[in-house]
C-alpha positions in Angstrom: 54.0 11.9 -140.6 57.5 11.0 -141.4 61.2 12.0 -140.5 63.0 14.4 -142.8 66.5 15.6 -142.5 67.8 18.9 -144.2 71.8 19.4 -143.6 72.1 23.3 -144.5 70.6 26.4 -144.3 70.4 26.5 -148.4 68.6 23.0 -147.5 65.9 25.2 -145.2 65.7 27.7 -148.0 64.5 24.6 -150.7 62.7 23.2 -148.1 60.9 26.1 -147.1 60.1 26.7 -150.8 58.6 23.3 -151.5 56.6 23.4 -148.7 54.8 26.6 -149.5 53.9 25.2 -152.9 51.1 22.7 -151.1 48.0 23.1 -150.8 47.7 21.2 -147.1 49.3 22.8 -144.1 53.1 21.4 -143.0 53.9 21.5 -139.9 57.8 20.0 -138.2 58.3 19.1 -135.2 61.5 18.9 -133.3 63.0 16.9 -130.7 62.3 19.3 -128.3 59.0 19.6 -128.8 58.9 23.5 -131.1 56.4 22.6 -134.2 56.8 25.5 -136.4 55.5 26.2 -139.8 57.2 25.0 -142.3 56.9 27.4 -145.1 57.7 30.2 -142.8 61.9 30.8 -143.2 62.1 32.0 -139.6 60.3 29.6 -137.5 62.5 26.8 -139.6 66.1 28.4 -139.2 64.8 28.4 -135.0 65.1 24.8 -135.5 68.0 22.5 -134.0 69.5 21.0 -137.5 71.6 19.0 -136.6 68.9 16.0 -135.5 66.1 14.6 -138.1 62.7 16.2 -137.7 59.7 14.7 -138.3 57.3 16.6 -140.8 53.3 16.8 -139.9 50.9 17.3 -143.1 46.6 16.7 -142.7 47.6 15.6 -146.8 50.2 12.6 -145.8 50.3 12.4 -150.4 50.6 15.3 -151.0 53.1 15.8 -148.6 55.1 12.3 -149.8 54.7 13.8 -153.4 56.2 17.0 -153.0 58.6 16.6 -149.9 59.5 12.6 -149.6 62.5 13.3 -151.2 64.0 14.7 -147.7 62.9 11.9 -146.0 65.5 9.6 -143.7 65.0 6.1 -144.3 
């Protein structure tokens, strides 16, 4: 589990398409409380942006591997 932050909709769109690539499940939660799927366009662009969410994968290197690079440190 760790924070991510993406800053535009072409961000969700990358995001979105890295995410699908793995193997593991990903799922993001918001602030709020909505966890959606995170290779599923919709459920992402349902998301409040504008605040870090924090990513959710059963495969914490897998997901460090292919999606760290979004993360807020």
């Amino acid at each position: 589990m760790f924070t991510i932050k993406l800053n535009s909709q072409q961000d969700v769109h990358q995001f979105v398409r890295e995410a699908s690539s793995m193997k593991a499940p990903v799922r993001i939660s918001a602030l709020n409380n909505t966890v959606v799927n995170a290779s599923s366009v919709l459920g992402m662009l349902t998301l409040d942006l504008s605040n870090p969410i924090v990513l959710n994968c059963d495969d914490e290197a897998e997901a460090r591997a292919v999606l760290g690079h979004w993360e807020v440190r």
